[in-house]
C-alpha positions as CSV (number, residue, x, y, z in Angstrom):
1,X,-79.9,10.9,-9.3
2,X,-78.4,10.7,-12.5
3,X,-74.4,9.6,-12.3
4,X,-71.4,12.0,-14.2
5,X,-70.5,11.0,-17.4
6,X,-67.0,9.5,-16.8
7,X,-66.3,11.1,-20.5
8,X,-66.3,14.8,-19.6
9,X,-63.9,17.1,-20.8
10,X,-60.2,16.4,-19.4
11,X,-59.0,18.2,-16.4
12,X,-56.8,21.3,-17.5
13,X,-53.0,20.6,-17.6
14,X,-50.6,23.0,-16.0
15,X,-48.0,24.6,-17.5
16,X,-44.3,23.9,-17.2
17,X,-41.0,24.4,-18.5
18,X,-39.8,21.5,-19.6
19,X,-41.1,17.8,-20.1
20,X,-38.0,15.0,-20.6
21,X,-39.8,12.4,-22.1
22,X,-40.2,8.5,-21.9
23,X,-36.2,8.4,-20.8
24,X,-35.2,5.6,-18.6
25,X,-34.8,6.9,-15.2
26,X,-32.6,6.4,-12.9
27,X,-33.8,9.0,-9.4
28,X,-30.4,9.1,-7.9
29,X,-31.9,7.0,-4.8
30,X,-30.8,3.1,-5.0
31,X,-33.0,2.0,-7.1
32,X,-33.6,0.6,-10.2
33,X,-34.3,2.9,-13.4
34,X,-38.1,3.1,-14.6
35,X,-39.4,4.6,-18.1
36,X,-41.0,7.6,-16.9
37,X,-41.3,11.5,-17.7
38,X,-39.6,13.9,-15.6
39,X,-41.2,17.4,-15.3
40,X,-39.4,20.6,-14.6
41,X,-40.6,24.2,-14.0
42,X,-39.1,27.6,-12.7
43,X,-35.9,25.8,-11.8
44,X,-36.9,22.5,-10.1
45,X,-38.4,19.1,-10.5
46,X,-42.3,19.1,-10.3
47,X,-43.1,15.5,-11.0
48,X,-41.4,12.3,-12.1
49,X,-43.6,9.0,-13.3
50,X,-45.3,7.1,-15.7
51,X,-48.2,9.6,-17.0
52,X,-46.9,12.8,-15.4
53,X,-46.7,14.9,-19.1
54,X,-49.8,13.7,-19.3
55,X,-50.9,16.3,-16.7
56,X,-49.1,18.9,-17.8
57,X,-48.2,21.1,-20.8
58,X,-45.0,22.0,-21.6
59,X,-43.4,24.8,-23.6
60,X,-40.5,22.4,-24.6
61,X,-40.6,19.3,-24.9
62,X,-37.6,16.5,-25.1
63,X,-38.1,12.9,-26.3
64,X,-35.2,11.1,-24.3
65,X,-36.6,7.4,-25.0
66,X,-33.8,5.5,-25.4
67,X,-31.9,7.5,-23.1
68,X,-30.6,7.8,-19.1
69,X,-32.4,10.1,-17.5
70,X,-30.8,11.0,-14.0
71,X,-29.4,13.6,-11.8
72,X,-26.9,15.8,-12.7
73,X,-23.6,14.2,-11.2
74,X,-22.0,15.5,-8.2
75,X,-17.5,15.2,-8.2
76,X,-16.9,15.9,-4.4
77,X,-13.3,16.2,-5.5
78,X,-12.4,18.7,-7.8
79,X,-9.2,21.3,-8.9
80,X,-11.0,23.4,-11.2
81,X,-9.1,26.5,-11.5
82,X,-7.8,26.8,-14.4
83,X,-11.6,27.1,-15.4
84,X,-13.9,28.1,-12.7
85,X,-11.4,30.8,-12.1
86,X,-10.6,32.1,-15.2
87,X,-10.8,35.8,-16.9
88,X,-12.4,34.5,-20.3
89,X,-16.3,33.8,-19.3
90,X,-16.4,30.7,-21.8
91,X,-13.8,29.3,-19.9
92,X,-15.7,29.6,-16.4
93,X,-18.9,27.3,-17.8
94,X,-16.8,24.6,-16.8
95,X,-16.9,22.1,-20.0
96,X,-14.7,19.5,-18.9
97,X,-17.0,18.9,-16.1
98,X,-20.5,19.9,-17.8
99,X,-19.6,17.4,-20.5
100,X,-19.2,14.3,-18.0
101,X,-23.0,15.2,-16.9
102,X,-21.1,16.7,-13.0
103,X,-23.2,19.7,-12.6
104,X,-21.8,20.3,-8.5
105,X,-18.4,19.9,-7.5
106,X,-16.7,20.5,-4.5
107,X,-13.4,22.7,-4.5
108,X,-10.9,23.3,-1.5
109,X,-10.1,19.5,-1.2
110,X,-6.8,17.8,-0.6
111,X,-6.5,20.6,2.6
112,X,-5.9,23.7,-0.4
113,X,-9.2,25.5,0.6
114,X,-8.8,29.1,1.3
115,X,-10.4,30.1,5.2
116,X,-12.0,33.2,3.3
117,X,-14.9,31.4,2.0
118,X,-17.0,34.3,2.1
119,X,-14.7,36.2,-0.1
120,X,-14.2,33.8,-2.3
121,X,-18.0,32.6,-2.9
122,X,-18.4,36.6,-3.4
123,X,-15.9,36.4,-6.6
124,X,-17.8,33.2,-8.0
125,X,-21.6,34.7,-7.9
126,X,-20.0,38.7,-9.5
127,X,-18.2,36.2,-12.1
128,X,-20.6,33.1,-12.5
129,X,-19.7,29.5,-13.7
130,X,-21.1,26.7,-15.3
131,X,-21.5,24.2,-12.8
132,X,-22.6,24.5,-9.2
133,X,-19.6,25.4,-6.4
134,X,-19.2,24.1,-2.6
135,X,-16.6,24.4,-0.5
136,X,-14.0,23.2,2.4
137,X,-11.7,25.4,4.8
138,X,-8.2,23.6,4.3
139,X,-5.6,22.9,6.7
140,X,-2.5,24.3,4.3
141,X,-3.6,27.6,3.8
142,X,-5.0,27.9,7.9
143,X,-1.2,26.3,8.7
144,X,1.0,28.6,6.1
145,X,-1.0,31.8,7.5
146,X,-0.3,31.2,11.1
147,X,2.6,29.0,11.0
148,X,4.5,29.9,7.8
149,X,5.9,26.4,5.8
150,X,7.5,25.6,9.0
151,X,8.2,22.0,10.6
152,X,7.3,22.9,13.8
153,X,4.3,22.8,16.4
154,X,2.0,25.9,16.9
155,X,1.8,27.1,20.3
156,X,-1.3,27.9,22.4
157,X,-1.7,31.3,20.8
158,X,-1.1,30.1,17.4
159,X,-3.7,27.0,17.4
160,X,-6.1,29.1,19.0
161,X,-5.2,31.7,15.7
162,X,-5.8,28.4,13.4
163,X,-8.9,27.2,15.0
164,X,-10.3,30.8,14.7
165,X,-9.7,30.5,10.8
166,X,-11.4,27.2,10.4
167,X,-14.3,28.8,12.6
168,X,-14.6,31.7,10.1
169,X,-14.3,29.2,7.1
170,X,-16.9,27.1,8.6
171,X,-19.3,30.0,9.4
172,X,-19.2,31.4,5.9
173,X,-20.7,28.3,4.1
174,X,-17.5,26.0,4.0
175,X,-18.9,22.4,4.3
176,X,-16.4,21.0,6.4
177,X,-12.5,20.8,7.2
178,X,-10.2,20.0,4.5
179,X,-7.0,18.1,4.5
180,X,-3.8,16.6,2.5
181,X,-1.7,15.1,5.1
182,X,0.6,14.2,2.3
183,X,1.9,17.6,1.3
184,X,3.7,20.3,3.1
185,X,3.2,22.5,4.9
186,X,0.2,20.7,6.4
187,X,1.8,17.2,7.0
188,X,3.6,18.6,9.6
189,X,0.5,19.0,11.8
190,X,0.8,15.8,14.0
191,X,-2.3,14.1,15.0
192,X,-3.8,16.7,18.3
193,X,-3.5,19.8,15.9
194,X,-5.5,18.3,13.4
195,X,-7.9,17.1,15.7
196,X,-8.2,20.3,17.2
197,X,-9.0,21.9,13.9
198,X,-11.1,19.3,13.2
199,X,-13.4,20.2,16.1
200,X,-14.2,23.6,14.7
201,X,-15.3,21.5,11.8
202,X,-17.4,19.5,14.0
203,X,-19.3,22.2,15.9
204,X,-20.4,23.6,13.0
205,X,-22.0,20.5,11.3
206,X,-19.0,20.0,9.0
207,X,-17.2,16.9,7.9
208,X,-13.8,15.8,7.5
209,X,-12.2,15.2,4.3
210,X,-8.8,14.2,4.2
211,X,-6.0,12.8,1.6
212,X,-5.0,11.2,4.7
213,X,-1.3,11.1,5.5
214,X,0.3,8.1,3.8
215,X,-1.7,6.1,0.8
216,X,1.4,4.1,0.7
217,X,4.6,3.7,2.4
218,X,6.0,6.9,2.9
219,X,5.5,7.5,6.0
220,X,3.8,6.2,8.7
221,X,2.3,3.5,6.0
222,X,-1.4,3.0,4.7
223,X,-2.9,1.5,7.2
224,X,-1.5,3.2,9.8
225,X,-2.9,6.4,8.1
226,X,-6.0,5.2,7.4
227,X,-6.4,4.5,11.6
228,X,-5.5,8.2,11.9
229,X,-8.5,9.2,9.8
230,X,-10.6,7.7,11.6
231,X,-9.5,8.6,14.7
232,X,-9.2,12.3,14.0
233,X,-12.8,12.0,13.0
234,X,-13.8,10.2,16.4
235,X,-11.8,12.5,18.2
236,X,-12.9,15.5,17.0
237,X,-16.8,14.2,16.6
238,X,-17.5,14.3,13.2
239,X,-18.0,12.5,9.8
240,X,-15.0,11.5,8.1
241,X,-14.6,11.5,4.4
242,X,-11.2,9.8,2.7
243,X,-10.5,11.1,-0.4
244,X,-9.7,9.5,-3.9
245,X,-9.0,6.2,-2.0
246,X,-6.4,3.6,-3.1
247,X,-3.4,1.6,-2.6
248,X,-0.5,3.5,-3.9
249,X,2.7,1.6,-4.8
250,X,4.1,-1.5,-4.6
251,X,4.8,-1.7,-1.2
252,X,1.2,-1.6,-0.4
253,X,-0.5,-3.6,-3.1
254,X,-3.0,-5.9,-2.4
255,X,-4.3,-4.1,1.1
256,X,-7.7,-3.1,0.2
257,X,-9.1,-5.2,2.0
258,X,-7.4,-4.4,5.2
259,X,-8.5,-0.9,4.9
260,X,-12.0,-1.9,3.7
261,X,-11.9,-4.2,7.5
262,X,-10.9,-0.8,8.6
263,X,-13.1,1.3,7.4
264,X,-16.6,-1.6,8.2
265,X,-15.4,-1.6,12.2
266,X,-15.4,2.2,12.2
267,X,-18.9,2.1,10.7
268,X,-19.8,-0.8,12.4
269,X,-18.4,1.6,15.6
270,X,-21.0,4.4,15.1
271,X,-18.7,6.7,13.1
272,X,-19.8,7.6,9.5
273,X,-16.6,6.9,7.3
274,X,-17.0,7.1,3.4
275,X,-14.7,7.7,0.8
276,X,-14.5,8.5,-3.1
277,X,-12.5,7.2,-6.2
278,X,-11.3,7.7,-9.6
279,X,-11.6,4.9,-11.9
280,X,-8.1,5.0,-13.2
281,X,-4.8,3.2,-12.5
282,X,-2.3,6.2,-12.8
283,X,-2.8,9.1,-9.6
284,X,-2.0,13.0,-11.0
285,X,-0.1,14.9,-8.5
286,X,3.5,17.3,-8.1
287,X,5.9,15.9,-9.9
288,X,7.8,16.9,-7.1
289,X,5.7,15.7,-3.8
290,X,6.3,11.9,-5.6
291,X,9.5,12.0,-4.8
292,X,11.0,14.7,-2.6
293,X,11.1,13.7,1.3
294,X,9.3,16.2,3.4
295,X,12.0,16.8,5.6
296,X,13.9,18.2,2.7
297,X,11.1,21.1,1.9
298,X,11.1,22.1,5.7
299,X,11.1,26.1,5.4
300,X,10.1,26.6,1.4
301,X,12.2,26.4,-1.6
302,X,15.1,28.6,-0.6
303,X,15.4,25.7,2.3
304,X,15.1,23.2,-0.2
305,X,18.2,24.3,-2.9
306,X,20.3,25.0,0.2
307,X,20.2,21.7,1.4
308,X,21.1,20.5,-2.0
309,X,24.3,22.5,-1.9
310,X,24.8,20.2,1.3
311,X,27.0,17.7,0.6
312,X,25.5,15.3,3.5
313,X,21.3,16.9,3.2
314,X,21.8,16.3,-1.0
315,X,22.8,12.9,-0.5
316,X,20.5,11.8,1.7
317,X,17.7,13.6,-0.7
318,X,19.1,11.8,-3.2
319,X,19.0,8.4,-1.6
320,X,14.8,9.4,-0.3
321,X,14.1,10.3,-3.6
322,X,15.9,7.1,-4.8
323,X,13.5,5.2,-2.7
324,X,10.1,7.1,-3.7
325,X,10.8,6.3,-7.4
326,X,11.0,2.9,-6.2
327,X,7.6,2.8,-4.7
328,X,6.2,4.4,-7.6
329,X,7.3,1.8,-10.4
330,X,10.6,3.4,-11.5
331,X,11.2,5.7,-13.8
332,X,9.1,4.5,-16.6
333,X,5.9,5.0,-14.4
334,X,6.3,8.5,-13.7
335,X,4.8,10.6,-16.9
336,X,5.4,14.2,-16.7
337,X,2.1,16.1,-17.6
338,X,3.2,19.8,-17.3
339,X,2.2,21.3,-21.0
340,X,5.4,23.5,-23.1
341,X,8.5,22.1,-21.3
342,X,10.6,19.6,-23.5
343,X,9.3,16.7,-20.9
344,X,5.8,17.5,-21.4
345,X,4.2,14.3,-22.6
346,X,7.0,12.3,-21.8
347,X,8.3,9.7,-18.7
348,X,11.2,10.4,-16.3
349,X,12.7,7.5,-18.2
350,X,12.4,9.3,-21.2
351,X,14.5,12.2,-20.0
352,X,16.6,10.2,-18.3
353,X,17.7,8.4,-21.1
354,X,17.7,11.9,-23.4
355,X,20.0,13.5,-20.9
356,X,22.0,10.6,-19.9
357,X,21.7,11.1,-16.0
358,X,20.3,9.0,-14.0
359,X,16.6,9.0,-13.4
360,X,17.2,11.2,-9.8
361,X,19.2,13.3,-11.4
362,X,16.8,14.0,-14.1
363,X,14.0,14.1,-12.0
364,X,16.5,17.2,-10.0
365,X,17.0,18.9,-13.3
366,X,13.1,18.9,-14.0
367,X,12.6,20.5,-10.8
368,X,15.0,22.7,-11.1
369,X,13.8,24.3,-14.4
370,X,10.8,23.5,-14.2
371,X,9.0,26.8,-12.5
372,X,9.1,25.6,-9.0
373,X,6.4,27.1,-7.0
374,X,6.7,26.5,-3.8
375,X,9.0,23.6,-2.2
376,X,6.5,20.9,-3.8
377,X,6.8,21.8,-7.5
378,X,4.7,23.5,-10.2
379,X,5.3,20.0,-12.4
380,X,2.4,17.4,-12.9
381,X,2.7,13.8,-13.3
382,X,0.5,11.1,-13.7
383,X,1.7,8.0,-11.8
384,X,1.1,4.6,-12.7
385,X,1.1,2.8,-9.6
386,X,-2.0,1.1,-8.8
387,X,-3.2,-2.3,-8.9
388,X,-6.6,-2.8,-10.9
389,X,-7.7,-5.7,-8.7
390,X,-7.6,-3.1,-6.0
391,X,-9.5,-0.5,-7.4
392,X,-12.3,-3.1,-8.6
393,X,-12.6,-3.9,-4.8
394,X,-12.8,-0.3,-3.3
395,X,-15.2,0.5,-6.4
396,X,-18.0,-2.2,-5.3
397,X,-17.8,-0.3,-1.7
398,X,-21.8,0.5,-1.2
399,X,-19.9,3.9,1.3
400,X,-17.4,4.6,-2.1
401,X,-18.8,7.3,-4.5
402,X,-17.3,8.7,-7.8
403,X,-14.7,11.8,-7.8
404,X,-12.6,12.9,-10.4
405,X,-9.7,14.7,-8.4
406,X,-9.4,16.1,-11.9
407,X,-6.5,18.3,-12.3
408,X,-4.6,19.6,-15.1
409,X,-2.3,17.6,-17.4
410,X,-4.5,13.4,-16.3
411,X,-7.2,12.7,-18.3
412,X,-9.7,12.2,-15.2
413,X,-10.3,16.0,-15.3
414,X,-12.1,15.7,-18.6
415,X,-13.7,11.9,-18.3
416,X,-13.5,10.4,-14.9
417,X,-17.6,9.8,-15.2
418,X,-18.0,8.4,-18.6
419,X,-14.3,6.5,-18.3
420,X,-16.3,4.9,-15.1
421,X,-19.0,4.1,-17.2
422,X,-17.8,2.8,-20.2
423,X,-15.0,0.4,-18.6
424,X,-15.9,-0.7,-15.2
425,X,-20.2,-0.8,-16.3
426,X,-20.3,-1.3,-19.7
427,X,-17.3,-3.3,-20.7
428,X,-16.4,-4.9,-17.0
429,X,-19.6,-5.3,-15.4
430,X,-17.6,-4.4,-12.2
431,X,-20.4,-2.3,-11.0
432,X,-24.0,-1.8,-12.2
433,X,-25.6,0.9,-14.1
434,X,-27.7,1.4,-11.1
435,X,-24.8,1.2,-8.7
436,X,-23.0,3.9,-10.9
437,X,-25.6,6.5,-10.9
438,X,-26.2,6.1,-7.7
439,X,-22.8,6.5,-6.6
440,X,-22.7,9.5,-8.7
441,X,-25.9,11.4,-7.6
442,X,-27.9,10.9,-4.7
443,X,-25.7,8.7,-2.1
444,X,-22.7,11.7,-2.8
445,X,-25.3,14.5,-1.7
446,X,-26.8,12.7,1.3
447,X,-22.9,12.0,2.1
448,X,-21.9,15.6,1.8
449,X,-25.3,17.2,3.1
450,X,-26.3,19.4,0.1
451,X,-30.4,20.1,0.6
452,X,-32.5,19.3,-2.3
453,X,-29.6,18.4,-5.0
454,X,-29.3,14.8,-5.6
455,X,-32.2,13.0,-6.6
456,X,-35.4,13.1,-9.4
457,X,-38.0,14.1,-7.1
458,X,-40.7,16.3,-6.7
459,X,-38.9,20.1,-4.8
460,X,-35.7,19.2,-5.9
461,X,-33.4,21.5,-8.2
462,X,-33.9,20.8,-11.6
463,X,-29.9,19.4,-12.0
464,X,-30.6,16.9,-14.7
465,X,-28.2,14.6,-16.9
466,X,-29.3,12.8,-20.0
467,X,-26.8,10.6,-22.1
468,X,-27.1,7.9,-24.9
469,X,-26.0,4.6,-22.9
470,X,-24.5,3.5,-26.3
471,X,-22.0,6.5,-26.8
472,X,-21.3,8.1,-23.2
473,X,-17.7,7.5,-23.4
474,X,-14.7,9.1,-22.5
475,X,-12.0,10.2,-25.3
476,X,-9.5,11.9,-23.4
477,X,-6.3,9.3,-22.8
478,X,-2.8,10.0,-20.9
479,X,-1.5,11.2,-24.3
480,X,-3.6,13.9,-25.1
481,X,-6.1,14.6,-21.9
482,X,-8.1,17.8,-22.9
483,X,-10.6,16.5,-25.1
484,X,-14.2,16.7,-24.0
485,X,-16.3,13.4,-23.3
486,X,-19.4,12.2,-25.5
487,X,-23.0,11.2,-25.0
488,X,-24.3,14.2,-22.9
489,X,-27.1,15.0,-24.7
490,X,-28.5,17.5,-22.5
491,X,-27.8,18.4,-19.2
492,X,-29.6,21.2,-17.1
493,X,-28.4,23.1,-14.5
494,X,-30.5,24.2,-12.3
495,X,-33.2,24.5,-15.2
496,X,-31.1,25.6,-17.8
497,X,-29.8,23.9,-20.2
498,X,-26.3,23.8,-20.3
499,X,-25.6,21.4,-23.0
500,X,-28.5,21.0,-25.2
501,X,-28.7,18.5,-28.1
502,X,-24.9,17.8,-27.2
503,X,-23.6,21.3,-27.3
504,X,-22.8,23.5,-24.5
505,X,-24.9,26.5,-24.7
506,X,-23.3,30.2,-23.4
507,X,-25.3,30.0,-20.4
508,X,-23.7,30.2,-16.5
509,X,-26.1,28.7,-14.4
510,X,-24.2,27.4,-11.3
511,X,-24.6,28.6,-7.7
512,X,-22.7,28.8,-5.0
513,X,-23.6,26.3,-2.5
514,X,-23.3,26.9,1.3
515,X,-23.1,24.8,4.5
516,X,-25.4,26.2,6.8
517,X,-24.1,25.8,10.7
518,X,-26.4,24.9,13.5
519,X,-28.2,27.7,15.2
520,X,-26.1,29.4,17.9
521,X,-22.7,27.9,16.5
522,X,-21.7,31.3,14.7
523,X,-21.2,34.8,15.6
């Protein structure tokens, strides 16, 4: 028998999409990055390696050697809607996002998620966006609907009214139970109510993610609040996620490790406890939940100016607030973020000083004038009140992943990712690359249970990032915060390019993502 001839003609190659070539690649798993190619067709990843163009043929094809080649990043903490939720189209692709390389985030955090998820998801797919959207039910708006902004416990009746709208949330696609213990009208749940919430959560495969009741010394004190996370998640039987997590203030600098100890004997325990972080030093929040007491907001804003026509409520606000600014570094830490106002841009010292009050009463005339909505505030601030030794120590956390918690008026919101990358990989060394992308990618998804988003492999959607390591870089500062990040070259999005050869394209290719309940736990 005479043998083949080992030179025939090649085996055909198959046809494809897309072929991102010779790019350093990073899968999204914990591992280090490889040169390889990374196939896409119809909308998802069809090979990653070595040789794999080799077997196909694609109609485009990008050279990304020299480049990082990984997952499209995933921001589990998010407050896009000044974008996502706009009327101008060009608006809803999302760019601040798109142009950090986040192609999923996660909206409804900090307990603000709306129980009418299916509603809501129906709006996003008539009206499309630019990057992917996922969901939590919140505890404010579940609270305010049955309860009002009241200090007061619901009765039987009324939980049972509250745990039927997480329920609803949950069975609609919401990925878990939402809260922001800080803020009223939710942080007047006490510990059972949330729990009880929490288990409607829990039944239905969800998670828990909280901005747990005190990241500082406000209340009940961090890590006093941190214990109530976790209990609320062993209570209630599920995962528990702590949002943006830090040390906040000067009272409290210096206790990462404690919570860290807290957080390893809870895992250690059995209970799955992770949490996410921006890679900044100043928080964004209402300029008026930084200072006011909670007590004092009891019943809305009406409730609110009538106790500052109190003689004996005012003072006492006045003497909370007093102690507030304290913990958040004085005056001269608190810069007001809010855009067209004569304080926009500039500290509560600032105004302090230009309307020669002192900083409380400033701080009173701000939110006075300033467009309250709500007994909270409409007013931004970004708060300069973390330690950076603390930060670096929750960052190297193999359970902490990367969130922007971008909001309006703090430079996160446009370049938490590459501001992580540049400083704390590139310039620090505090974390690795690999660490970074990681953290970023595929350990967020597994964390959060999206299916097949995440990771470079074979069946997964093709959500794709590829930057210059040399120029991914954030240019957005405190000063002037809207400006879009660099050294996204491309990024696809479920296929499509979304930014291609460093623009943004016109396209809207995100989905709505949903949670999909076990079987028989839903109507």
């Amino acid at each position: 028998m005479v043998a083949a001839c080992a030179g025939g003609p090649p085996a055909p190659r198959t046809p494809v999409d897309l072929l991102l070539s010779g790019g350093l690649v990073f899968d999204g798993s914990d591992a280090p990055g490889r040169v390889a190619d990374v196939v896409v067709d119809g909308g998802r990843i069809v090979a990653v390696g070595p040789d794999a163009g080799r077997r196909h043929a694609p109609r485009r094809t990008i050279d990304a050697t020299g480049l990082v080649v990984a997952p499209g990043f995933i921001d589990p903490h998010t407050h896009p809607d000044s974008y996502i939720r706009s009327d101008d189209p060009a608006a809803r692709r999302n760019l601040p996002w798109l142009f950090q390389g986040v192609t999923t985030i996660f909206i409804g955090v900090d307990g603000g998620g709306t129980p009418d998820v299916a509603d809501d998801h129906a709006w996003f797919e008539r009206h499309g966006t630019g990057t992917h959207i996922a969901s939590y039910v919140g505890v404010s708006p579940v609270r305010a609907r049955v309860l009002g902004q009241d200090a007061r416990a619901p009765d039987a009746a009324e939980l049972d009214a509250m745990r039927a709208l997480v329920a609803k949330g949950m069975c609609e696609g919401a990925f878990g139970l939402s809260s922001g213990l800080f803020y009223t009208p939710q942080g007047f749940a006490d510990t059972p109510e949330v729990i009880a919430l929490a288990r409607e959560a829990a039944t239905r495969g969800g998670r828990y993610d909280t901005h747990h009741r005190d990241e500082s010394s406000y209340d009940i004190g961090l890590l006093a609040s941190i214990d109530e996370a976790i209990a609320i998640g062993r209570e209630a039987g599920l995962p528990v996620h702590i949002a943006h997590i830090k040390a906040l203030g000067l009272d409290v600098h210096g206790q990462a490790a404690a919570v860290i100890d807290r957080v390893e004997r809870a895992r250690a325990g059995g209970l799955q406890v992770t949490a996410d972080q921006y890679p900044w030093l100043a928080s964004g929040t209402r300029f008026g939940a930084t200072l006011l007491p909670p007590w004092a907001v009891d019943g809305g804003r009406a409730a609110l100016f009538a106790r500052l026509d109190d003689p004996a409520d005012a003072a006492r606000i006045r003497a909370d607030m007093a102690d507030n600014l304290r913990r958040r570094g004085g005056p001269g830490a608190l810069l007001l973020t809010s855009q067209g106002f004569p304080w926009s841009g500039r500290t509560l010292q600032d105004m302090a000083t230009e309307w020669n009050l002192d900083p409380v009463e400033a701080a009173l005339r701000i939110l006075t004038e300033g467009g309250i909505e709500g007994p909270g505030g409409s007013q931004r601030v970004a708060s300069f009140n973390m330690d950076k030794a603390d930060v670096d120590l929750f960052m190297q956390q193999p359970w902490v992943v990367t969130a922007s918690d971008g909001s309006n008026g703090h430079p996160r919101q446009y370049a938490t990712f590459p501001e992580k990358y540049a400083r704390f990989v590139r310039s620090e060394g505090v974390i690795t690359l690999q660490d970074f992308i990681h953290r970023s990618t595929g350990l967020t998804a597994t964390i959060m249970g999206l299916r097949d988003r995440g990771f470079l492999r074979a069946g997964q959607f093709a959500d794709v990032v590829v930057f210059d390591p040399q120029t991914f870089a954030p240019k957005a500062d405190y000063a002037n915060p809207r400006v879009l990040s660099t050294g996204v070259a491309y990024l696809l999005v479920d296929g499509v390019p979304a930014i291609d050869g460093g623009e943004a394209t016109d396209v809207r290719a995100g989905r709505v993502l949903r949670h999909v309940p076990p079987a028989g736990s839903c109507p």
